[in-house]
DRENVO-375139 format. One record per residue (C-alpha): residue in three letters; z, x, y. Coordinates in Angstrom, 2 decimals, padded with zeros to 5 digits, always signed. Layout:
(node ALA,(Z,X,Y));
...
This chain:
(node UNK,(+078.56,+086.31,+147.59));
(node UNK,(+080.68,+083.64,+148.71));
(node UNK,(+082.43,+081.42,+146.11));
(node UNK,(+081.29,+077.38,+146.23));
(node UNK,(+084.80,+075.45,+147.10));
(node UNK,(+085.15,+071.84,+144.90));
(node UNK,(+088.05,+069.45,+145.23));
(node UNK,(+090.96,+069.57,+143.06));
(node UNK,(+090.27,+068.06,+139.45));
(node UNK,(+091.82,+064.77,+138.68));
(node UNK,(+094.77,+065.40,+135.98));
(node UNK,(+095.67,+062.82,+133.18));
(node UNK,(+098.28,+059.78,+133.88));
(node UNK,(+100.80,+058.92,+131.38));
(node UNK,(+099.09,+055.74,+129.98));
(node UNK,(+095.85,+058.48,+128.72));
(node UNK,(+098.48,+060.70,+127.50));
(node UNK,(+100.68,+059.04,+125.55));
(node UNK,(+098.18,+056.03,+124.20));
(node UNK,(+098.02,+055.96,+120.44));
(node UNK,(+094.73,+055.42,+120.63));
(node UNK,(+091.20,+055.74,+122.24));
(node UNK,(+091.80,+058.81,+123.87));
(node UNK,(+089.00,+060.28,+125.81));
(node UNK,(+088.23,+063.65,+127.19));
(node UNK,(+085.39,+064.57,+129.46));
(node UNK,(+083.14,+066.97,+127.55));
(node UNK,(+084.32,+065.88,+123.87));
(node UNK,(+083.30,+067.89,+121.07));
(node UNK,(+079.59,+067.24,+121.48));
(node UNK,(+080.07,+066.48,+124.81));
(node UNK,(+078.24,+063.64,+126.80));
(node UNK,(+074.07,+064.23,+125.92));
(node UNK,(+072.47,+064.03,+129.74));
(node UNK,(+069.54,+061.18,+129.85));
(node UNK,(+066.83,+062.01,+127.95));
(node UNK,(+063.47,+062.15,+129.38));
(node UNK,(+061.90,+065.26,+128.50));
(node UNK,(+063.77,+069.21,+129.17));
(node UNK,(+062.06,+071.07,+131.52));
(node UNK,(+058.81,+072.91,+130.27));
(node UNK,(+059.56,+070.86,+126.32));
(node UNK,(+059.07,+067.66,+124.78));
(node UNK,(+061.15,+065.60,+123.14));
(node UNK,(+060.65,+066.95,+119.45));
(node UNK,(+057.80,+069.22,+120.33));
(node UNK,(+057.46,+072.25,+118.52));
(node UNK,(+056.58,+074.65,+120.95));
(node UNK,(+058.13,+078.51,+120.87));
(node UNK,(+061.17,+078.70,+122.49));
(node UNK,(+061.64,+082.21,+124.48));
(node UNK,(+065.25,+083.91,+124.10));
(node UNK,(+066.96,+085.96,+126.32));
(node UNK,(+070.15,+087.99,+124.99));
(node UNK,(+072.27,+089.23,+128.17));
(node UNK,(+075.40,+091.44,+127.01));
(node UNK,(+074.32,+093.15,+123.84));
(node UNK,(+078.00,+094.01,+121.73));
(node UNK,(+078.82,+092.53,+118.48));
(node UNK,(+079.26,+088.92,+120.02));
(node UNK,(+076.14,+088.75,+121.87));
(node UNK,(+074.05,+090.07,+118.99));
(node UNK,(+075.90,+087.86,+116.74));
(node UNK,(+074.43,+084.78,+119.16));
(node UNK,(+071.14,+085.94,+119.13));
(node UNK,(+070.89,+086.01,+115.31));
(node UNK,(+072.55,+082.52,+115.16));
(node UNK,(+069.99,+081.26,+117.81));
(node UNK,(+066.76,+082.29,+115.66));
(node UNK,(+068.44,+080.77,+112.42));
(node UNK,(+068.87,+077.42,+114.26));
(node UNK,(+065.14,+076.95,+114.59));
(node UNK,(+062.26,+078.37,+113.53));
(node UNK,(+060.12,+078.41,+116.71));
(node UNK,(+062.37,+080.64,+118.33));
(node UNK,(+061.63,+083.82,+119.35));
(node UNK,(+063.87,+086.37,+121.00));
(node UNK,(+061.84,+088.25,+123.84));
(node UNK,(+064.30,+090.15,+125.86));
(node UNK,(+067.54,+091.73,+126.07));
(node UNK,(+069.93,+092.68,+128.53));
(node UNK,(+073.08,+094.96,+129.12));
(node UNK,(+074.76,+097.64,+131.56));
(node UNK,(+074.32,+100.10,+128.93));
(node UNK,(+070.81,+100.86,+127.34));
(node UNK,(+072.84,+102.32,+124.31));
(node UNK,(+074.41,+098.57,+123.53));
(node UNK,(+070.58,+097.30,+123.87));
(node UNK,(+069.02,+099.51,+121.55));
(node UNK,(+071.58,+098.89,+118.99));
(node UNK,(+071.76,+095.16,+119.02));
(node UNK,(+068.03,+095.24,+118.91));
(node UNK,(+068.04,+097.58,+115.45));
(node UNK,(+070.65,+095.60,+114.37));
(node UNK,(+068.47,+092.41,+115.04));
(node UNK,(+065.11,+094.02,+113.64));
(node UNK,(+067.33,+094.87,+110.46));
(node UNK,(+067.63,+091.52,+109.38));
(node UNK,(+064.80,+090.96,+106.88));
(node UNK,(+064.72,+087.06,+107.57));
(node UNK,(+064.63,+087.15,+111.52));
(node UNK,(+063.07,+090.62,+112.42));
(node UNK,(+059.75,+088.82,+112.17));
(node UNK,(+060.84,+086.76,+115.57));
(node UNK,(+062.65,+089.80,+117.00));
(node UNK,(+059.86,+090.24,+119.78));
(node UNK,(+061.44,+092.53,+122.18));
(node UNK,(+059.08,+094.97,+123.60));
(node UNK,(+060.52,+098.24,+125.97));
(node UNK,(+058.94,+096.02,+128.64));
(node UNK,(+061.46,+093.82,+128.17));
(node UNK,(+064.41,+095.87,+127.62));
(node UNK,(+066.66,+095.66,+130.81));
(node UNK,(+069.45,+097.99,+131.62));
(node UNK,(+072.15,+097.91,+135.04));
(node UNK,(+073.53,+095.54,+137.10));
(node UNK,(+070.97,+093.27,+137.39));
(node UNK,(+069.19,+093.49,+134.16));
(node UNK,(+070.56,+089.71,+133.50));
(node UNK,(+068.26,+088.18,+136.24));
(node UNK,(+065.03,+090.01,+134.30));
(node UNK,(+066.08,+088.09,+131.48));
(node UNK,(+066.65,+085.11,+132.78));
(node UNK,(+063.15,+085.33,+134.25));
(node UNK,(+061.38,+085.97,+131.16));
(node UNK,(+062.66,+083.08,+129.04));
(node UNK,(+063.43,+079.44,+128.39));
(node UNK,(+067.38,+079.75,+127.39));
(node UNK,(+069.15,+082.89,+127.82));
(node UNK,(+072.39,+083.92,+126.19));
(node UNK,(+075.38,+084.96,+127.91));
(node UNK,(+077.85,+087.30,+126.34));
(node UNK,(+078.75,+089.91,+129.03));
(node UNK,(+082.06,+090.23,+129.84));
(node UNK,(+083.61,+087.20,+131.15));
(node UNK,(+083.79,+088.59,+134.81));
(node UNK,(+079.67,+088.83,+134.89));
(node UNK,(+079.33,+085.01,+134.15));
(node UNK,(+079.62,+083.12,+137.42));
(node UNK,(+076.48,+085.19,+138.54));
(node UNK,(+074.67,+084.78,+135.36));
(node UNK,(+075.27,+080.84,+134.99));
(node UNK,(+073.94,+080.47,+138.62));
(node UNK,(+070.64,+082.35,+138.43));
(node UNK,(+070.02,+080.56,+135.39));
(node UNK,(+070.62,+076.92,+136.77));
(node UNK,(+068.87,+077.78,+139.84));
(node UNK,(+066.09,+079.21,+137.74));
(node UNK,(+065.90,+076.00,+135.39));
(node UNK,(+066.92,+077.74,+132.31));
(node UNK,(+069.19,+076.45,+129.64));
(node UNK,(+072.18,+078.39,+128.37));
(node UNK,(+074.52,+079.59,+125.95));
(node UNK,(+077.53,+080.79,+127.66));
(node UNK,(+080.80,+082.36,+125.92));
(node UNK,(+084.32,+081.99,+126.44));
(node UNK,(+086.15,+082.14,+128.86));
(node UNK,(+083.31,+081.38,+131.95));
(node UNK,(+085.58,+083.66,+134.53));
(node UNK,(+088.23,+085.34,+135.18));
(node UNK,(+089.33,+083.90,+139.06));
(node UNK,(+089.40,+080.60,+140.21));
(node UNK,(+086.58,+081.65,+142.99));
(node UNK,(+084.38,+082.26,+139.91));
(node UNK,(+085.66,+078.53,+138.28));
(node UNK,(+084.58,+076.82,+141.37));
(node UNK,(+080.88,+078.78,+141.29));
(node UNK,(+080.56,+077.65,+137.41));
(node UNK,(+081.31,+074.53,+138.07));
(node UNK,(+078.98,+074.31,+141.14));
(node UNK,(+076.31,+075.91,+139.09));
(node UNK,(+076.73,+073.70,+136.12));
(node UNK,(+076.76,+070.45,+138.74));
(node UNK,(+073.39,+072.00,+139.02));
(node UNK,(+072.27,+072.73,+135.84));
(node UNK,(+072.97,+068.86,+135.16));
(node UNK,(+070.85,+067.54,+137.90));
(node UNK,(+067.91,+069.41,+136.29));
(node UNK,(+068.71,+068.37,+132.85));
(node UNK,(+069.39,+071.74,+131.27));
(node UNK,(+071.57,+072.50,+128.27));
(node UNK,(+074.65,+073.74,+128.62));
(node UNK,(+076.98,+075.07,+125.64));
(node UNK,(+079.88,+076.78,+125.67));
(node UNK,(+081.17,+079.68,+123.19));
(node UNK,(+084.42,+077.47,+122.36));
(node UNK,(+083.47,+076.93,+119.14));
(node UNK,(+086.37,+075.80,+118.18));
(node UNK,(+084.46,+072.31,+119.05));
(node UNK,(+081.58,+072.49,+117.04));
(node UNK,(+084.02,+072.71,+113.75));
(node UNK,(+083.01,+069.92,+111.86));
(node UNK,(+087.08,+069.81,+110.37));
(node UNK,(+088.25,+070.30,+113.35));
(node UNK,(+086.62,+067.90,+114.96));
(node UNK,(+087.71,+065.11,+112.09));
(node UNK,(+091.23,+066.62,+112.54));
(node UNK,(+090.96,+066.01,+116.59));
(node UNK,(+089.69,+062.79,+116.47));
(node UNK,(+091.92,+061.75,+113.78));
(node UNK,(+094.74,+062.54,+116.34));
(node UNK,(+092.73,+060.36,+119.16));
(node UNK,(+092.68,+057.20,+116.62));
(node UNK,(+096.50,+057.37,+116.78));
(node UNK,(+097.49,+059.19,+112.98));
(node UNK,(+100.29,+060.55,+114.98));
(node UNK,(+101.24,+057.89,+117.14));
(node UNK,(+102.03,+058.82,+121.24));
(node UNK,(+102.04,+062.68,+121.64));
(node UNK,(+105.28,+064.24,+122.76));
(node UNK,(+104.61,+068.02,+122.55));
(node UNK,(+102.54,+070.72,+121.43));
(node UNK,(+102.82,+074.62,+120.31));
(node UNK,(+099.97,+076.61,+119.86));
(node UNK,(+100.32,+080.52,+119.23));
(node UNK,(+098.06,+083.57,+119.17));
(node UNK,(+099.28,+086.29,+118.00));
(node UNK,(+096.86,+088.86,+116.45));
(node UNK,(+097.54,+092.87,+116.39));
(node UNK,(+095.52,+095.02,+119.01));
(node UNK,(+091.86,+095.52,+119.49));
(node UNK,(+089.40,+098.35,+119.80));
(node UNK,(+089.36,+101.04,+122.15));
(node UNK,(+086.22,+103.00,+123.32));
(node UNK,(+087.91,+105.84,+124.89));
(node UNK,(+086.83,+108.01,+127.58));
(node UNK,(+083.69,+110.51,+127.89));
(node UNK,(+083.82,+113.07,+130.71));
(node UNK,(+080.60,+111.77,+132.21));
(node UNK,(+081.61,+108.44,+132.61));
(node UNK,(+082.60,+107.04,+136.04));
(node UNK,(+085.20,+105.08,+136.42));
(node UNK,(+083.24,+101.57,+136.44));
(node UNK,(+081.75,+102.71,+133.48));
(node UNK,(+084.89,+103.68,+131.74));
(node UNK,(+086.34,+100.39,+132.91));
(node UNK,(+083.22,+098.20,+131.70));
(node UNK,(+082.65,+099.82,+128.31));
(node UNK,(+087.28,+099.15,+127.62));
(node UNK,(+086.32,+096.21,+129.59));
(node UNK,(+089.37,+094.17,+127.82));
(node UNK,(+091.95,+096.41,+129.56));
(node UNK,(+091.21,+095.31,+132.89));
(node UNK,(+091.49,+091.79,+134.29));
(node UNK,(+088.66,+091.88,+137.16));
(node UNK,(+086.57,+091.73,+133.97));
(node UNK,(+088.51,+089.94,+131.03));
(node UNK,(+091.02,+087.59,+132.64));
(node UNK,(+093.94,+089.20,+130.37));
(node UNK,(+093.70,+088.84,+126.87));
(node UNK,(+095.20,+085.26,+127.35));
(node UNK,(+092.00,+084.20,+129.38));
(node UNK,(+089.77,+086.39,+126.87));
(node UNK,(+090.75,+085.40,+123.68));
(node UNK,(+094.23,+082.85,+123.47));
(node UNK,(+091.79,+080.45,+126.07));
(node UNK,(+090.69,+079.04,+122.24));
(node UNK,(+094.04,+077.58,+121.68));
(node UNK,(+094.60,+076.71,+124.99));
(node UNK,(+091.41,+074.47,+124.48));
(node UNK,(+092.14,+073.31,+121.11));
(node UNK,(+095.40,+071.92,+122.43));
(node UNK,(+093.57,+070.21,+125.95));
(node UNK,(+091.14,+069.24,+123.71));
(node UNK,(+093.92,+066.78,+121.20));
(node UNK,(+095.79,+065.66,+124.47));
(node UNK,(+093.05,+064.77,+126.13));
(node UNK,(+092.93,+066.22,+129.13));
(node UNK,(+094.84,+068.95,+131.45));
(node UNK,(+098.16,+070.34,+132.95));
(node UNK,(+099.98,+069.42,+136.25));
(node UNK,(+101.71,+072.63,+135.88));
(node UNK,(+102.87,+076.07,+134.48));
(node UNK,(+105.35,+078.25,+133.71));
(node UNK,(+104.91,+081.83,+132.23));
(node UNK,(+106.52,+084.93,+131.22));
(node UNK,(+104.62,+088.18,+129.84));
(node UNK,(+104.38,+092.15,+130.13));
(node UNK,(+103.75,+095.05,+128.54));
(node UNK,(+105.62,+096.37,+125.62));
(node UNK,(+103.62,+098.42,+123.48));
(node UNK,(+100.41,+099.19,+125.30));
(node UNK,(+101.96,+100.60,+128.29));
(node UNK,(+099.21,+103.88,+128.51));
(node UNK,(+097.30,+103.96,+131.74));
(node UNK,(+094.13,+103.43,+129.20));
(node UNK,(+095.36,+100.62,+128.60));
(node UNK,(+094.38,+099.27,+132.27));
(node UNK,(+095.80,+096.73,+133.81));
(node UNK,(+096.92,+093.86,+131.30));
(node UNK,(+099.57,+092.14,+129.53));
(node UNK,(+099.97,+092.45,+126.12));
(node UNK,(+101.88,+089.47,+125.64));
(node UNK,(+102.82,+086.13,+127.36));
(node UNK,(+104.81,+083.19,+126.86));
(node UNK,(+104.03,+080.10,+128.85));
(node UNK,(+105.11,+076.49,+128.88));
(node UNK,(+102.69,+073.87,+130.32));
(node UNK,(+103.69,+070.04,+131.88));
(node UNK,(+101.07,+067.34,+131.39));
(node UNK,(+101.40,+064.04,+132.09));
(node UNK,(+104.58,+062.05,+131.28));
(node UNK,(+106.34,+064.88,+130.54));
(node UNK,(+104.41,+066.04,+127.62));
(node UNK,(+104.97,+070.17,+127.11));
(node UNK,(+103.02,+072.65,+125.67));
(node UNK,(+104.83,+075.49,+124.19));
(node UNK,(+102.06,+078.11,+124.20));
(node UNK,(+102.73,+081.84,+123.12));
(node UNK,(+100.05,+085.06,+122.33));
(node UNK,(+100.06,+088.82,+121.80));
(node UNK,(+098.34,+091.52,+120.52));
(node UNK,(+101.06,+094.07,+119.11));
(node UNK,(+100.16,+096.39,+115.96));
(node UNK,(+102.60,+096.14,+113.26));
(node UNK,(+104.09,+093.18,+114.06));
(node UNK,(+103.69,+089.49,+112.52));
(node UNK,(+099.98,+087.30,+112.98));
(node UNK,(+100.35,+084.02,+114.05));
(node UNK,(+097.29,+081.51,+114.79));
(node UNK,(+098.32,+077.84,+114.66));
(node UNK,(+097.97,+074.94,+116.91));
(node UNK,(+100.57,+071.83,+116.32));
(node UNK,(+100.60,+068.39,+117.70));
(node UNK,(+103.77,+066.43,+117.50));
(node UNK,(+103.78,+062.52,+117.93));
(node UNK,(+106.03,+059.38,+117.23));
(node UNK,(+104.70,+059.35,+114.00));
(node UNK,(+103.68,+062.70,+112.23));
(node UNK,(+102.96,+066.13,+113.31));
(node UNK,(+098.93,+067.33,+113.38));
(node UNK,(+098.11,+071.01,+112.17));
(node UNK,(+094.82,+071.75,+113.81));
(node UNK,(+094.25,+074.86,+111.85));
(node UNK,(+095.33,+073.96,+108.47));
(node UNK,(+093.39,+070.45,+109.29));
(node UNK,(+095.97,+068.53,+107.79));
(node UNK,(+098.59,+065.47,+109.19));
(node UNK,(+101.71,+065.00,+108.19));
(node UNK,(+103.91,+061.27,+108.91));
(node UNK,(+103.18,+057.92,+108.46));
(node UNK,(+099.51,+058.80,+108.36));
(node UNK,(+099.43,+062.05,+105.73));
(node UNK,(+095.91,+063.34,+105.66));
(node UNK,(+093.98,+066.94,+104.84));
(node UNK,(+090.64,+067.51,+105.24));
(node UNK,(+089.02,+068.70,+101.71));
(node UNK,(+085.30,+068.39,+102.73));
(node UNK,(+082.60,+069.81,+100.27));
(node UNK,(+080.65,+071.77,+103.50));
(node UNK,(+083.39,+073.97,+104.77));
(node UNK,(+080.98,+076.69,+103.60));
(node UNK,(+078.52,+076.00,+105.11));
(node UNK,(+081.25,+074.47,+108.82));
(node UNK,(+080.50,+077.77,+110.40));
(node UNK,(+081.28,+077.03,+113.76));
(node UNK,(+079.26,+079.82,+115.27));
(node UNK,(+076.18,+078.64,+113.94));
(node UNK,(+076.87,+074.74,+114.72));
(node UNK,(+076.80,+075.09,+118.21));
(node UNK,(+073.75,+076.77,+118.37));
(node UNK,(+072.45,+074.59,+115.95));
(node UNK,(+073.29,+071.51,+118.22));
(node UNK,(+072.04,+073.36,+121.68));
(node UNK,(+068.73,+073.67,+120.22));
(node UNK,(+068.73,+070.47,+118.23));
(node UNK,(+069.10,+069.01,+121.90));
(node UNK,(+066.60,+071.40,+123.77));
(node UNK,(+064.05,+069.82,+121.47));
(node UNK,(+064.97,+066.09,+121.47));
(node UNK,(+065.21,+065.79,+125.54));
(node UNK,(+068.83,+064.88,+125.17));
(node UNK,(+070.57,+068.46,+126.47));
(node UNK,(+074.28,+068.90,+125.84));
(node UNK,(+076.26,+069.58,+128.57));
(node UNK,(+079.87,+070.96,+127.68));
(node UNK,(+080.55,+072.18,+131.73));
(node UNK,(+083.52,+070.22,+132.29));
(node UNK,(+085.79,+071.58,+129.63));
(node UNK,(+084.33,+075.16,+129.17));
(node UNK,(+085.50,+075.77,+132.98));
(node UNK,(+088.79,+073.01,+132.54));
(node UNK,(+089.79,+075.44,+129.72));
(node UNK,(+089.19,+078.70,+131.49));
(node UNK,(+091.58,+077.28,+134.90));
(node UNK,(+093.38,+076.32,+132.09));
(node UNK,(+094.11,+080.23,+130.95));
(node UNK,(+093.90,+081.70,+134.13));
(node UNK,(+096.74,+079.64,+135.88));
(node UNK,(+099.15,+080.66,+133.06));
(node UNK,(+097.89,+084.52,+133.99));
(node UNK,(+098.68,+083.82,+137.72));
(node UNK,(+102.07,+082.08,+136.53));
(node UNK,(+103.10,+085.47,+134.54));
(node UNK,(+101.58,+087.82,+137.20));
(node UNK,(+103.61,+086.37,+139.53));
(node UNK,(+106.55,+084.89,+138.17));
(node UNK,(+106.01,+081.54,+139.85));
(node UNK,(+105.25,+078.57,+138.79));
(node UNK,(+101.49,+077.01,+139.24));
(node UNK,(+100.29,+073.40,+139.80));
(node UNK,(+096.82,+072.76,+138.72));
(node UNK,(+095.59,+072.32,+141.97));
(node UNK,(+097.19,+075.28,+143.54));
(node UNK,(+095.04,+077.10,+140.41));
(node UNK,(+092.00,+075.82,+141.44));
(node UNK,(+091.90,+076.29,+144.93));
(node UNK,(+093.54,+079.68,+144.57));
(node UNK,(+091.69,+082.66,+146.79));
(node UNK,(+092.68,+085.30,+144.18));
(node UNK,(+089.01,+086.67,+144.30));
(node UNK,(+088.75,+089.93,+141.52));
(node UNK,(+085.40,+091.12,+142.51));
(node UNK,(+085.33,+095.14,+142.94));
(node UNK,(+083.80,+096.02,+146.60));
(node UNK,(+080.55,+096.87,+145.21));
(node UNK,(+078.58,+097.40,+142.01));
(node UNK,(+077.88,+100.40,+141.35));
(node UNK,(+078.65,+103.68,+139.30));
(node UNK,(+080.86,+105.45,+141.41));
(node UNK,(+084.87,+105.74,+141.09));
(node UNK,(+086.45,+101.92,+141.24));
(node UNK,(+090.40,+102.28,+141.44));
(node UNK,(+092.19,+100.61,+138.50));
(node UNK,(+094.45,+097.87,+139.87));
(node UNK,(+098.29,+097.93,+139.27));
(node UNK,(+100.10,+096.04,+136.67));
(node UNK,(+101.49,+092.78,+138.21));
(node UNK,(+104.89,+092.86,+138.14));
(node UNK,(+106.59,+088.86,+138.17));
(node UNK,(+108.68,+088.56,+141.16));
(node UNK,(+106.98,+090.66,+143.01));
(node UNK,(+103.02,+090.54,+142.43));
(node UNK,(+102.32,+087.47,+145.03));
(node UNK,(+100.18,+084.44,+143.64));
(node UNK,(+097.33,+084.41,+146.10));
């Protein structure tokens, strides 16, 4: 399937950059509500049942589906979908083993889909379907579900090319015209500190921005291993981190939170980027094809840099902070605090109950039912370019404007789906791996 083309994205001047105040970024944390005028198939506060679709069935996916019956009680989750039938029929005991949702767990064998294609059976048997696949499965999912009138959840990152950008964003252009929610897993948005913190920072606490760091670094993550039987695609899907045609690099997979925490304060994106990264300590072949660390610095607008830095080493230091420096303090966006001419922390009496996982899905179906759908498109595929063209920096060693990102051919699709052998690509080696 061919990939929908868009023109290049407009990029931030200097005056929205470096403003003290007023700031404004497409797709804020609640992003703009569409008109309202009645979802598809609901009406504005109606009460009907609202049919759920999981598609990708691990911890994260079964995590969403549990959030989305809590969020309302006319929900009901009708169908599940993954490659393997062994991650459906443990998400769905999981789900049936939770004493105050089981009774809305209404997933029949009819309606449990395995393969390929088990995401378009899904879609087709509900009203908003949930998207936690592997980030490389999205673009195909996102599209069948705009072009089948269905609103979404969809995770983080939304792709791991620029080819499957441009077919989000196409599908989500879509998806708009019909009036269908869109929410993205960056939850980092739905934080109710965070988002004090954030706009806090747009009222001017810190004065005109002048640089940023954010870091990532966290110690390694799980391994599956490999069984005899498997084929190769399925030993590649179920260590699905390891390979970029299906994760983006750990720096599109899981760093793309800072990267979006840090667009999300300046208020828009970079012209440009320049990377480092390798492999140090997961150089095994099972370790596919990715980095385990990276180092990149980002230009926006009027020269403001973004120092940005993640990792996943065992045994060596944890960092997660995001910082924000300005003409007149510094902003901590993880500690939620301010320091300057403008000293502030956030000591709210609800960070209990500010889980961020359950806000969004809180607000997506909060939306469904009042005919106002939330539509966070622009920066859930903003944020994934975002990631990717600081991969494609590293990979190749060059550096990458924003619009070379976006209209880059770099297409990871494998030649087919199917289980058979699928060779494991190379490690990119900077100075040599070509940006494409």
């Amino acid at each position: 399937m061919k990939s929908n083309s868009t023109q290049p994205s407009s990029v931030p001047t200097r005056r929205d950059l470096l403003k003290t105040g007023g700031i404004v970024l497409a797709g804020s944390a609640v992003a703009h509500a569409l008109p309202s005028g009645g979802v598809i198939g609901f009406h504005p506060h109606g009460s009907e049942v609202l049919k759920v679709g999981l598609v990708g069935c691990g911890g994260r996916g079964t995590g969403a589906a549990a959030q989305a019956l809590t969020a309302d009680p006319q929900v009901e989750l009708v169908a599940l979908g993954d490659a393997f039938a062994d991650h459906v029929d443990n998400a769905l005991k999981s789900l049936q083993g939770m004493p105050n949702l089981a009774p809305r767990v209404k997933v029949d064998d009819a309606h449990k889909f395995t393969g390929f294609d088990a995401y378009k059976r899904v879609i087709d048997a509900v009203d908003v379907a949930l998207f936690a696949t592997s980030p490389h499965f999205r673009p195909m999912q996102v599209e069948y579900a705009a072009q089948s009138g269905k609103h979404m959840f969809v995770e983080k990152p939304i792709a791991t090319d620029a080819p499957g950008v441009r077919r989000v964003m196409a599908a989500c252009e879509l998806a708009r015209q019909k009036k269908l929610a869109v929410v993205s897993g960056l939850c980092y948005r739905y934080e109710h500190k965070k988002r004090e913190t954030i706009q806090r920072i747009h009222d001017g606490a810190i004065g005109q921005i002048l640089a940023a760091q954010t870091t990532y670094n966290t110690g390694g993550l799980w391994h599956r291993g490999r069984q005899p039987e498997w084929t190769d695609m399925e030993w590649q899907m179920r260590n699905w981190l390891y390979f970029t045609w299906l994760s983006g690099d750990h720096i599109v997979e899981q760093h793309i939170h800072s990267l979006d925490k840090v667009a999300w304060a300046l208020g828009g994106y970079p012209l440009s980027v320049t990377a480092s990264g390798g492999r140090a300590q997961r150089t095994d072949p099972k370790y596919g094809n990715i980095y385990d660390h990276f180092n990149s610095v980002y230009e926006f607008a009027g020269g403001v840099k973004v120092f940005s830095s993640c990792r996943q080493w065992n045994g060596a230091s944890s960092d997660v902070s995001d910082h924000v420096f300005g003409t007149k303090g510094i902003a901590h966006l993880q500690s939620h605090a301010i320091e300057g001419e403008n000293a502030w922390r956030h000591r709210g009496k609800d960070d209990e109950s500010d889980d961020m996982y359950q806000n969004e899905h809180d607000e997506l179906f909060a939306s469904i039912r009042k005919g106002e759908p939330i539509d966070n498109s622009d920066y859930m595929c903003k944020s994934t370019l975002m990631a990717i063209m600081a991969r494609m920096a590293a990979y190749s060693g060059q550096t990458i404007t924003w619009e070379q990102a976006l209209n880059s051919q770099e297409d990871l699709r494998p030649a087919s789906y199917d289980w058979t052998s699928i060779e494991a690509p190379p490690v990119a080696i900077p100075g040599v791996t070509k940006f494409v």
